[in-house]
VOGU-3710 file (C-alpha; in Angstrom, 3 decimals, decimal comma):
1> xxxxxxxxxx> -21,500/-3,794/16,913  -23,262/-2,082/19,809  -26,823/-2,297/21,253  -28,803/1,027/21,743  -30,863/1,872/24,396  -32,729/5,120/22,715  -34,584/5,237/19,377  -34,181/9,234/18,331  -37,494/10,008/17,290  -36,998/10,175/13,387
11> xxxxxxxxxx> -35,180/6,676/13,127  -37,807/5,470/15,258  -40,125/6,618/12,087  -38,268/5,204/9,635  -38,359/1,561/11,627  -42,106/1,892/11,820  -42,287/2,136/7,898  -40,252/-0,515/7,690  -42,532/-2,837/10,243  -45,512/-1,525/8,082
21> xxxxxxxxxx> -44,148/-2,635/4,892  -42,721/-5,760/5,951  -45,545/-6,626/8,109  -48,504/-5,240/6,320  -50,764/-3,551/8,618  -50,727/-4,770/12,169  -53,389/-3,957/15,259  -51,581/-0,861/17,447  -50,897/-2,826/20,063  -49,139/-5,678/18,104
31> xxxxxxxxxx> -47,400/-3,200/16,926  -45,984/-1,814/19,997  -45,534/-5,180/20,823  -43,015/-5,508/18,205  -41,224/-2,212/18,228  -40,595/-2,792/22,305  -38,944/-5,968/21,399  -36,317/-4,931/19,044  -33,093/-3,917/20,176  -30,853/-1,006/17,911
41> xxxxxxxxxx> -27,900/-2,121/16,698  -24,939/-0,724/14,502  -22,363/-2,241/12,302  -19,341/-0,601/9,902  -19,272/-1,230/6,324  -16,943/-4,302/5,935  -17,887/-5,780/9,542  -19,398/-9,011/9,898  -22,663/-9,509/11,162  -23,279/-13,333/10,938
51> xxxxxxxxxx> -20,895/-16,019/10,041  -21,776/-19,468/8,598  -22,221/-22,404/11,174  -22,760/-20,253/14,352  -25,174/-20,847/16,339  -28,874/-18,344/14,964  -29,387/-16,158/18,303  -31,405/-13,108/16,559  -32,981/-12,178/13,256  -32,242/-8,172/12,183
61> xxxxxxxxxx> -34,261/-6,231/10,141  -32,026/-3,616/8,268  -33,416/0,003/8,729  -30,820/1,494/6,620  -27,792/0,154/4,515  -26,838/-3,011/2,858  -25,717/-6,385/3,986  -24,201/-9,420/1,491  -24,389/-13,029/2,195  -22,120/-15,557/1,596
71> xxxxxxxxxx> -21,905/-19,016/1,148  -18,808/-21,310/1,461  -18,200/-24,971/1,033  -15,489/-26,889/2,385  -12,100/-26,158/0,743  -13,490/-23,645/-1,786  -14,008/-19,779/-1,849  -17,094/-18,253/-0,366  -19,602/-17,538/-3,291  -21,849/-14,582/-3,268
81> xxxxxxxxxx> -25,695/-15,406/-3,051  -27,387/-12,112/-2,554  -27,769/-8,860/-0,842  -30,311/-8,010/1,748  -31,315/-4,115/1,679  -33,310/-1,652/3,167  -36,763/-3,141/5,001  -35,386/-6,568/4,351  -34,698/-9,380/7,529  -31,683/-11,840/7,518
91> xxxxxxxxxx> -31,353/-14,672/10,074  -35,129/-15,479/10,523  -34,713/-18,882/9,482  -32,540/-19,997/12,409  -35,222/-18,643/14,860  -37,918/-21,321/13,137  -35,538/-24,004/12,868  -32,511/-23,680/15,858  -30,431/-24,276/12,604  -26,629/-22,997/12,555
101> xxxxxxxxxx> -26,355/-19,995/10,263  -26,932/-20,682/6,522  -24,138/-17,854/5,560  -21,627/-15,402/6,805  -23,177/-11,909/6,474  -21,430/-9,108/5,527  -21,889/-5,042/5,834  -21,764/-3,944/2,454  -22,537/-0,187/4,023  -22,616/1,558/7,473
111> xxxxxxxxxx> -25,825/-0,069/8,914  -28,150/0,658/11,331  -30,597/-2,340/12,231  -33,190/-3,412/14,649  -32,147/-6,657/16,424  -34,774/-9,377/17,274  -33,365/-11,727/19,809  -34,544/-15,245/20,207  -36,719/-14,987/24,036  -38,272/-11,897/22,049
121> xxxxxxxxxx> -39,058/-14,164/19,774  -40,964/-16,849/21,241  -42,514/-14,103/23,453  -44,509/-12,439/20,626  -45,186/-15,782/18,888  -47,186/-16,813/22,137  -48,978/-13,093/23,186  -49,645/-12,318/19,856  -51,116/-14,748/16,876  -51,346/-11,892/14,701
131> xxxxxxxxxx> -47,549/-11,133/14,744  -46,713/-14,706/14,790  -49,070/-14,847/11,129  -47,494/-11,933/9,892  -43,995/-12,956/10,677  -45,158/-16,615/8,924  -46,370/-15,067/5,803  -43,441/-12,805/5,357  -40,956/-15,353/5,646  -42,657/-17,683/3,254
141> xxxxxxxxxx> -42,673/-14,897/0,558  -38,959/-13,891/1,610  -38,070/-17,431/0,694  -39,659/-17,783/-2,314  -38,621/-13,742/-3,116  -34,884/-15,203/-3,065  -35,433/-18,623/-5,111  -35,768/-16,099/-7,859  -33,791/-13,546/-7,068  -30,549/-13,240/-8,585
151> xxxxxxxxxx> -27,431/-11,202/-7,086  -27,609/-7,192/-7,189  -24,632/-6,550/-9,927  -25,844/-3,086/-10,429  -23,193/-0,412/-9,209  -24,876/2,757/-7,167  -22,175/4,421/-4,804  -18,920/5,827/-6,550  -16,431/6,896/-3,820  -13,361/9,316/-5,927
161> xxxxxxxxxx> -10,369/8,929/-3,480  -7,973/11,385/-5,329  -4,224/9,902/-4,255  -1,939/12,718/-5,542  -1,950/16,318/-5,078  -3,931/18,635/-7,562  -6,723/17,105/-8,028  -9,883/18,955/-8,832  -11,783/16,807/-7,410  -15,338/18,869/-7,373
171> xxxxxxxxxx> -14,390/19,514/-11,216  -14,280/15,735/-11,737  -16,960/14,687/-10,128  -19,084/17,463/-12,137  -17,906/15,914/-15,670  -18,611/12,622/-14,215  -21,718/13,476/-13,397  -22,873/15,061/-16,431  -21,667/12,446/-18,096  -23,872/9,574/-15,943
181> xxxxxxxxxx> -26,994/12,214/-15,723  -28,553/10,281/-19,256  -28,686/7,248/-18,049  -30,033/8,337/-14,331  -30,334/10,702/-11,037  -26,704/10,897/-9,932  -26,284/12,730/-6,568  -22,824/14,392/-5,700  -22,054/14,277/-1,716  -19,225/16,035/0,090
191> xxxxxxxxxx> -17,982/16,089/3,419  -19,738/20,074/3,332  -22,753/19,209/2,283  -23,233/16,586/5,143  -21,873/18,913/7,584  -24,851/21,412/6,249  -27,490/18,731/6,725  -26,406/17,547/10,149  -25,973/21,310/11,204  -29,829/21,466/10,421
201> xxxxxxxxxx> -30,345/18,963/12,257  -28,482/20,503/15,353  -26,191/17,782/15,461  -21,965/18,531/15,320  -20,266/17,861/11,992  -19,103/14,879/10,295  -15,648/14,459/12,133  -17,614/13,860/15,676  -17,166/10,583/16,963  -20,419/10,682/18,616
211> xxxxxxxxxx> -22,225/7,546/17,481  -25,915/9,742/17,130  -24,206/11,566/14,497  -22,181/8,744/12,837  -25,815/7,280/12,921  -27,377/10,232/11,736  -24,738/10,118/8,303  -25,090/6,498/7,689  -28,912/7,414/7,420  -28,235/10,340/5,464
221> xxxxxxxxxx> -25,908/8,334/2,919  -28,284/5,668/2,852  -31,367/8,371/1,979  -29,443/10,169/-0,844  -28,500/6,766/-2,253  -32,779/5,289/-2,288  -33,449/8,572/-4,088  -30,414/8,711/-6,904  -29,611/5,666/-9,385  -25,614/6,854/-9,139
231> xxxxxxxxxx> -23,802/8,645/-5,755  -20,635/9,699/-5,846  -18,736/9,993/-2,789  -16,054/12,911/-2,848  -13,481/11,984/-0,424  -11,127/14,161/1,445  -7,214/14,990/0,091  -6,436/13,755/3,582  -6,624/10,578/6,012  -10,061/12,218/7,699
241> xxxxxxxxxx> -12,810/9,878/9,077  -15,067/11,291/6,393  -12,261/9,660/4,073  -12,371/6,541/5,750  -16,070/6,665/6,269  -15,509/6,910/1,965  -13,546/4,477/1,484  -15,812/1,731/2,841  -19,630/3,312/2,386  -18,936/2,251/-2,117
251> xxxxxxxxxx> -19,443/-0,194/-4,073  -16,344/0,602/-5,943  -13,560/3,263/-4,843  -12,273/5,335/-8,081  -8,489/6,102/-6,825  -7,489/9,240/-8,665  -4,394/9,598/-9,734  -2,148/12,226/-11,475  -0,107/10,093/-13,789  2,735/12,828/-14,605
261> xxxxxxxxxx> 3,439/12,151/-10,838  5,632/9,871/-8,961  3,346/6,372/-8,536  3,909/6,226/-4,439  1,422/5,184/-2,192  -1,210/8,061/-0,402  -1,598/8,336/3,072  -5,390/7,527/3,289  -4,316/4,219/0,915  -2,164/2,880/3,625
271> xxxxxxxxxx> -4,400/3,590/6,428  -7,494/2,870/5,250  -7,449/0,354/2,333  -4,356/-2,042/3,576  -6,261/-3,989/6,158  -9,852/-4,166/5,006  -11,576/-7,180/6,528  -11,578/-10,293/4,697  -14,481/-10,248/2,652  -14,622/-6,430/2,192
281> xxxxxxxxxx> -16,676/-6,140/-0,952  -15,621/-2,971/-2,565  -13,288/-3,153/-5,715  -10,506/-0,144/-5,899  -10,295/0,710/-9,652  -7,131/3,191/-10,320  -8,014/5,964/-12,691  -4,865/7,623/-14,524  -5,729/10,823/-15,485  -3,739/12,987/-18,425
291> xxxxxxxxxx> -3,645/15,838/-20,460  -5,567/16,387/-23,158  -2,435/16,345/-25,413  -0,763/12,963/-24,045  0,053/10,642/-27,116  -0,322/7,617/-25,517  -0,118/6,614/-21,272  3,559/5,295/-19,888  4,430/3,289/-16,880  1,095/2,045/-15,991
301> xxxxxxxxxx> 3,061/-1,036/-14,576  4,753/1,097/-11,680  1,207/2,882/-10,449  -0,246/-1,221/-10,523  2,729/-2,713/-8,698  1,820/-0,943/-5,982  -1,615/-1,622/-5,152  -3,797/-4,485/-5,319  -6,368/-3,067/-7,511  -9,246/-4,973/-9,521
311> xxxxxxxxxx> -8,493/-2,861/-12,778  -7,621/0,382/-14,163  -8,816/3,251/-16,573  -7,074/5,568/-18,259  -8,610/9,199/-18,447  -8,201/12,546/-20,313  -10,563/14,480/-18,260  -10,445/17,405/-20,613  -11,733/14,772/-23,547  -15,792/14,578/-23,293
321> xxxxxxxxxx> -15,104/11,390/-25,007  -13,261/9,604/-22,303  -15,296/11,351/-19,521  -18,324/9,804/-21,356  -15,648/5,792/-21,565  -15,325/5,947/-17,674  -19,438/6,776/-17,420  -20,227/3,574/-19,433  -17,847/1,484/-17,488  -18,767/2,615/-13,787
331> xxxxxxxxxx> -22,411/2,279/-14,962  -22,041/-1,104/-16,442  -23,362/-0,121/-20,392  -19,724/-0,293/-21,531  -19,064/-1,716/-25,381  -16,729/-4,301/-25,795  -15,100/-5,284/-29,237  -14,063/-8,765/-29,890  -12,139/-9,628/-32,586  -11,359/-13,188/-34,128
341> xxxxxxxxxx> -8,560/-14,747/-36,008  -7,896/-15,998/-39,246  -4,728/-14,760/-40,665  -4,825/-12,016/-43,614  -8,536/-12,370/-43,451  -7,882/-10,185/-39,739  -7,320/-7,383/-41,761  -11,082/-6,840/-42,628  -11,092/-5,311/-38,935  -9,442/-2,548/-39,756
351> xxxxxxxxxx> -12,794/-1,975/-41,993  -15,228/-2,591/-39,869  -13,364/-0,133/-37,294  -13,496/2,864/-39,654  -17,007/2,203/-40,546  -17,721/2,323/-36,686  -15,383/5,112/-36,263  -18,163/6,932/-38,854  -20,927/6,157/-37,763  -19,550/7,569/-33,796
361> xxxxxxxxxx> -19,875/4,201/-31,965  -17,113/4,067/-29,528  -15,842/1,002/-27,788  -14,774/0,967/-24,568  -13,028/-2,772/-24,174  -10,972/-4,298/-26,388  -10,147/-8,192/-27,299  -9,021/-10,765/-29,329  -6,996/-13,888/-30,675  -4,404/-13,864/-33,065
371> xxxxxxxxxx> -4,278/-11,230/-35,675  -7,733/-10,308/-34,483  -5,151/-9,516/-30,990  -3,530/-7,117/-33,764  -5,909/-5,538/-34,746  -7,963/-5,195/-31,560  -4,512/-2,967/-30,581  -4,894/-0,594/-33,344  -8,754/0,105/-31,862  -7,182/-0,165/-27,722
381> xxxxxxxxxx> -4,257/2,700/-29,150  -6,795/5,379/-29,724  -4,595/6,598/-32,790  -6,548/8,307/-35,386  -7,095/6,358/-38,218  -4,813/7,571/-40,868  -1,777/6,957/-38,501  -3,610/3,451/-37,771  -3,781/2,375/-41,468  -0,741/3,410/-42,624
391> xxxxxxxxxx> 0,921/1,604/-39,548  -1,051/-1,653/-40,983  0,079/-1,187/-44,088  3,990/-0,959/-43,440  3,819/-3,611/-41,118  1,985/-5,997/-43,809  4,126/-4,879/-46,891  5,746/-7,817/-46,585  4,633/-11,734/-45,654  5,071/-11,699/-42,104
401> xxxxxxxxxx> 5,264/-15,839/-41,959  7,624/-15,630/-45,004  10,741/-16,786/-43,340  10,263/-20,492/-43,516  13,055/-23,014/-41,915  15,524/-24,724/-43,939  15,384/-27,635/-41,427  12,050/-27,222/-39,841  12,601/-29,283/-36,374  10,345/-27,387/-34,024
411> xxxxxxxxxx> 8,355/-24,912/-36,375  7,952/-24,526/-39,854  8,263/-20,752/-39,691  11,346/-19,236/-37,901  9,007/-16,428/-36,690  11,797/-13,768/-36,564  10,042/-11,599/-39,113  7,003/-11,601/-37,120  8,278/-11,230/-33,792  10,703/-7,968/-35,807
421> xxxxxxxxxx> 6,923/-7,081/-37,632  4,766/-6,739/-33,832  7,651/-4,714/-31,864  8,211/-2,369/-34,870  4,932/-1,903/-35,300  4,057/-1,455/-31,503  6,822/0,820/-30,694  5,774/3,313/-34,092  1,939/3,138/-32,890  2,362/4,301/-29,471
431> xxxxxxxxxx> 5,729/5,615/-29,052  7,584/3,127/-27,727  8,140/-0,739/-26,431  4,833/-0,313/-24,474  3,168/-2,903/-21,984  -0,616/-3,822/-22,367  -1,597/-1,674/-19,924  -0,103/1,326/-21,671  -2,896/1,180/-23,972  -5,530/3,927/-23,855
441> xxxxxxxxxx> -8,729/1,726/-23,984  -8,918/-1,785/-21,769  -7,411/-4,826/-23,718  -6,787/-8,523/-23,494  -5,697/-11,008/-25,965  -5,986/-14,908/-26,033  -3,077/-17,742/-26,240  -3,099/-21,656/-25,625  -0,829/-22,468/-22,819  1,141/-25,618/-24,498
451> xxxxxxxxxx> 1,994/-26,442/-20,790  -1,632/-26,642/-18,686  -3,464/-27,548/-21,777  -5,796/-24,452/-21,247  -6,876/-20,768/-22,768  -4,941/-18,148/-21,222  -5,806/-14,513/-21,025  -2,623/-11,983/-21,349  -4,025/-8,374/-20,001  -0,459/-7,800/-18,439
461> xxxxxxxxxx> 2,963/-7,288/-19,521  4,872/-6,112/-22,687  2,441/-5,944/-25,520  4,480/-7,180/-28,671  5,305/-10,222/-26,540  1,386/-10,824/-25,703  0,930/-10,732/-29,449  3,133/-13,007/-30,976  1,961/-15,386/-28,398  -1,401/-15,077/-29,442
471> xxxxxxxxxx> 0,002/-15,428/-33,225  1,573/-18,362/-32,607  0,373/-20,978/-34,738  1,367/-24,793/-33,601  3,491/-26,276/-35,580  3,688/-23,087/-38,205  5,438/-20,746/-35,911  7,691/-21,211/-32,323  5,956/-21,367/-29,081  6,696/-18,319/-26,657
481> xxxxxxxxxx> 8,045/-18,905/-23,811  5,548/-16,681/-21,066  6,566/-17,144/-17,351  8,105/-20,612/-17,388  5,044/-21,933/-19,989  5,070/-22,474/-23,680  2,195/-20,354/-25,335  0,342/-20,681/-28,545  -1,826/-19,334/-30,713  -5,096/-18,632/-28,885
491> xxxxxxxxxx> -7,364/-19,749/-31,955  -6,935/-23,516/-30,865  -9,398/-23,131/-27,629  -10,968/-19,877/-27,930  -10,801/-18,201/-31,636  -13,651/-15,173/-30,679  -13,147/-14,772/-27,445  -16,891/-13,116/-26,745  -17,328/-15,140/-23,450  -14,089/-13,641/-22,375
501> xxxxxxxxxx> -15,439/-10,149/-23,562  -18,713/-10,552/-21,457  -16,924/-11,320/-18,096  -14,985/-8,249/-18,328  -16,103/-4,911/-15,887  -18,272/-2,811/-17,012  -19,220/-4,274/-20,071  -22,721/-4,337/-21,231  -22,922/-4,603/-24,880  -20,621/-6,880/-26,789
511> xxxxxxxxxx> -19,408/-6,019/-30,806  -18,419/-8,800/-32,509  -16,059/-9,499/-35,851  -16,276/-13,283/-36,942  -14,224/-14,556/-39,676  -15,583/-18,172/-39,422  -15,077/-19,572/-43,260  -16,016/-23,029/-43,165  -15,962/-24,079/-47,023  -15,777/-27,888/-47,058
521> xxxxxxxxxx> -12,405/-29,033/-49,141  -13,357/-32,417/-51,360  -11,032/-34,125/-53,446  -11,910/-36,017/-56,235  -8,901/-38,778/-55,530  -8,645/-41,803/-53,246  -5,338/-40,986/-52,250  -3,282/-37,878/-51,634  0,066/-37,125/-53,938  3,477/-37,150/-52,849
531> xxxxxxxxxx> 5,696/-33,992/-52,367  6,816/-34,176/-56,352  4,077/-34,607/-57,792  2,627/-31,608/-55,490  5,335/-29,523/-56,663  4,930/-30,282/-60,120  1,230/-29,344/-59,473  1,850/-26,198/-57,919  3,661/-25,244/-61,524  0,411/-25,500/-63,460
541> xxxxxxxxxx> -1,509/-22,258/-64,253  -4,787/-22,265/-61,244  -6,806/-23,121/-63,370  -4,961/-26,491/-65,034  -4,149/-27,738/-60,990  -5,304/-30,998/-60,237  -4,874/-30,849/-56,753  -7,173/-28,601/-55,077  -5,599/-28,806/-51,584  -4,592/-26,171/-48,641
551> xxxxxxxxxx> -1,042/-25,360/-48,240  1,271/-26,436/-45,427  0,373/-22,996/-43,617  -2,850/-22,573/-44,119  -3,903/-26,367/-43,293  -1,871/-25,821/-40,016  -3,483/-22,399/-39,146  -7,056/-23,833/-40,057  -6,466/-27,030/-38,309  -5,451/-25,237/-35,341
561> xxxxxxxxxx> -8,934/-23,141/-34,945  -11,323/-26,353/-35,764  -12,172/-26,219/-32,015  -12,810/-23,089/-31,859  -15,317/-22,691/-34,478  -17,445/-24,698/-33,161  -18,044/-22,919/-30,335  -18,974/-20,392/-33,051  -23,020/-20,142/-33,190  -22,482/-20,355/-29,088
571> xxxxxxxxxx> -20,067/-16,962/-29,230  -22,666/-15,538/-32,170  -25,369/-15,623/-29,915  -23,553/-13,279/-26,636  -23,357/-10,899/-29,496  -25,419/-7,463/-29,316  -23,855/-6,672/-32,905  -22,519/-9,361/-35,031  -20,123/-9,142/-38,359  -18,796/-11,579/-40,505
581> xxxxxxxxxx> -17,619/-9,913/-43,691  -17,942/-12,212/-46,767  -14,294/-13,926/-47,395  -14,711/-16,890/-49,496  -11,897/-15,955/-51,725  -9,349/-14,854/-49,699  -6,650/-16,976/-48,303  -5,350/-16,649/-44,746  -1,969/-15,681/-46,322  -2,834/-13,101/-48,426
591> xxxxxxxxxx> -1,453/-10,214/-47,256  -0,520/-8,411/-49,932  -4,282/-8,114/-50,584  -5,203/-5,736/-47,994  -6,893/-2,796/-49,113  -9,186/-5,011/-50,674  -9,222/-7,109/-47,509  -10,217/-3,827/-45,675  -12,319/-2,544/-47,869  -14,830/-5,510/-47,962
601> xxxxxxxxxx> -14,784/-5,110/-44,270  -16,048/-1,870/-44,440  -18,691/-2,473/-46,996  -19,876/-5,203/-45,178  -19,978/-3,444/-41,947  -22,033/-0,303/-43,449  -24,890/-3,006/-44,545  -24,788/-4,267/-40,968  -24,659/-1,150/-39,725  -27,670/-0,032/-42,250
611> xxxxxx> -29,650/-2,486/-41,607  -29,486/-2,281/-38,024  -30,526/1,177/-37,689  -27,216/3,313/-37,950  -27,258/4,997/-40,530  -24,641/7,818/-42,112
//
């Protein structure tokens, strides 16, 4: 951070708007007052300007960029309380009070600011009441401006960082562009068309080091990005400073990546994105891009072991379709799909997919617990349907909890056939023994760690093992051992994960599948009848039973989802599109019933889908 001692005479414009608007309209020579007692300063994206518990020196009004405040309590993270933009001041309250800072500010973008130290301060409170009533006003409105406020989520500046070799990048950024342009202005900026704009300017181009023209860009950037809704940043194949400069002026950094290619590390990755500062803001997202033609992705696992990314995508950038996935996500409208357990009963989503798949709603995130983690793979594959169905309907030809124990010590299903069932079916969907992040579309499933008592989300790691953990019913099937913990079946804390769904990024619109059944079981008996006279019971035609009562399996799988259903109306209401196909009469073993299983998913989901205004 450096002071200035010129004002070039078109920053020097922009700062008087600024005054104006902050200030409202002030006499000339208060005015002039305040401009000659403001200092120019400059700080890099990532930099800190203020940190928490120093002592307040100066207030800054930011001309052009963005700044993010933190707060931190002892022993705990530092929480994110807002962002202070364009025309907006930060650190006014500890020239009123003498207060230590409130929170550490941080450069969110290259910043240019006008510094307002404290013997300014007190000078134009005494020479001038008007200023000192202005500045009075404004911070009372400021304060009650950020009561309400809530933090800026919305993403604006996409840097693409490509991180192999042949890359089109300008072709990319075109499709991603047209692809963003319905839902706003998106502006495309390259290091040549800076280098056009500061030539006009008569300044040198974007590789000086001369801080008028590293001022000049960060006012540039920060122009394009007041008058577009989406910029995207096209970095250089190379470590350049306009790379760097890249790198840190985003609010997320798309790293590009051929995925037929050898997962090593770029150059501009190790020099510019190793040692960020501490509470650099900007989330790298890897984007895997294949051809057209590529069944499924492969050894996702290598390209993420490598760098400490906060998610990936997988792209076909010839495929409108998955152009249009990575649009929704970057812009935050993304559709996630949640679906819940409940044993053969899952298999009405497989219904309510192809009725979606009609009616040309795509999903972009994909969830669930138990068989509802099943069947939310089939949608995360991407397979067309006909492969996707008859992949269901091999895997579920048979009982999959069928092979009870003789001596049932800690289960009382040996859950070989359904551990033999997932892999099969896995490997024949995509190819092979694929990891969760091998899938085409974003997934995560839900199990009960046995061992910390809590809901666990699996997003990593081999896929058929994240399954039958989910699957897992207590006391029905084994626990699965999952890096030193026992794991369950996820329906005991969360059986419809939505809340999981909604915290995921990019998602803005949340699809739900419920199969919440709660029939009340009465008995007409004071007491309940031993094994033999159960047995004999069971012997009886249906409709001569006297015992109306669940069996073993499907008292243990209800039992262990109780919990979860009633969090039910809660998960309902996060919904954007709710269904809950009508399954009175179907049992949660009842496999060999699924066509009909799917197809009353499917009718049911064309009447939602009717009545909610999509129709054929």
């Amino acid at each position: 951070m450096s002071a200035l001692p010129h004002r070039p005479q078109s920053q020097d414009a922009l700062l008087v708007r600024h005054l104006h608007a902050f200030f409202g309209t002030l006499e000339p020579q208060a005015m002039e007052l305040l401009r000659h007692s403001l200092q120019w300063v400059e700080i890099s994206g990532g930099d800190t300007l203020l940190t928490q518990g120093d002592a307040g020196d100066a207030m800054y009004l930011v001309v052009s960029g963005r700044l993010r405040a933190f707060v931190q309590a002892e022993g705990a993270a530092p929480q994110r309380v807002g962002d202070i933009v364009r025309g907006q001041v930060v650190g006014e309250m500890s020239l009123y009070t003498g207060e230590p800072r409130a929170a550490t500010v941080v450069a969110v973008r290259d910043a240019v600011l006008a510094r307002l130290d404290r013997p300014a301060f007190q000078r134009l409170l005494a020479c001038s009441s008007q200023v000192s009533l202005a500045f009075t006003t404004q911070i009372i409105q400021q304060l009650k401006d950020r009561k309400r406020a809530a933090p800026a989520d919305k993403l604006v500046t996409m840097g693409l960082l490509p991180i192999t070799t042949g890359i089109d990048l300008p072709d990319f950024a075109a499709r991603l562009a047209a692809q963003l342009a319905p839902l706003g202005r998106v502006g495309v900026v390259s290091r040549d068309a800076i280098d056009q704009q500061l030539a006009q300017l008569g300044l040198g181009p974007s590789d000086n080091t001369d801080k008028e023209t590293q001022r000049r860009i960060a006012m540039l950037l920060d122009q394009i990005e007041a008058e577009h809704d989406f910029m995207l940043l096209l970095a250089d194949a190379t470590p350049t400073p306009w790379t760097q400069r890249c790198c840190r002026h985003c609010d997320e950094l798309l790293l590009l990546a051929d995925a037929t290619q050898p997962p090593v590390l770029h150059p501009s990755e190790v020099q510019f994105l190793r040692n960020r500062p501490p509470l650099t803001v900007i989330a790298d997202i890897l984007v895997l891009l294949h051809p057209a033609d590529q069944p499924s992705p492969r050894g996702t696992a290598a390209w993420l072991a490598r760098r400490p990314v906060a998610g990936h995508i997988h792209i076909r950038p010839g495929l409108d379709r998955d152009m249009a996935r990575l649009a929704r996500i970057q812009s935050r409208t993304a559709v996630g799909l949640v679906l819940a357990g409940g044993g053969a009963r899952g298999l009405a989503h497989l219904g309510v997919l192809r009725a979606l798949q009609e009616r040309g709603i795509e999903v972009d995130w994909v969830g669930g617990t138990s068989i509802g983690a099943v069947m939310a793979t089939y949608a995360a594959s991407d397979q067309p349907l006909d492969k996707v169905m008859a992949n269901a309907r091999r895997a579920f030809a048979t009982n999959p909890t069928g092979d009870f124990n003789l001596f049932p010590v800690l289960s009382l299903i040996k859950g070989l056939r359904l551990k033999r069932i997932l892999r099969t079916a896995v490997e024949e969907l995509v190819g092979f023994d694929a990891d969760i992040e091998d899938l085409w579309k974003n997934f995560f499933c839900v199990a009960t760690n046995f061992s910390t008592a809590s809901e666990q989300r699996l997003q990593h790691g081999n896929l058929a093992h994240a399954l039958l953990a989910s699957t897992s019913i207590p006391g029905a099937l084994p626990p699965v051992a999952h890096g030193g913990d026992l794991l369950c079946d996820g329906g005991s804390f969360n059986n419809f994960p939505v809340d999981v769904m909604r915290s995921m990024r990019g998602v803005g619109r949340v699809i739900g599948v419920d199969l919440n059944i709660r029939t009340p079981v009465r008995v007409d008996h004071e007491d309940m009848p031993g094994s033999l006279a159960l047995l004999r019971d069971r012997l009886r035609p249906l409709a001569q039973r006297r015992y109306h009562l669940p069996s073993m399996p499907s008292y243990l799988m209800t039992v262990t989802i109780l919990y979860s259903m009633s969090r039910q109306r809660s998960a309902q209401q996060q919904c954007d599109m709710y269904f809950n196909p009508p399954l009175n009469r179907v049992g949660m073993l009842q496999w060999r019933r699924l066509e009909n299983i799917v197809q009353r998913g499917y009718a049911h989901a064309v009447q939602v889908l009717n009545a909610s205004g999509h129709p054929t």
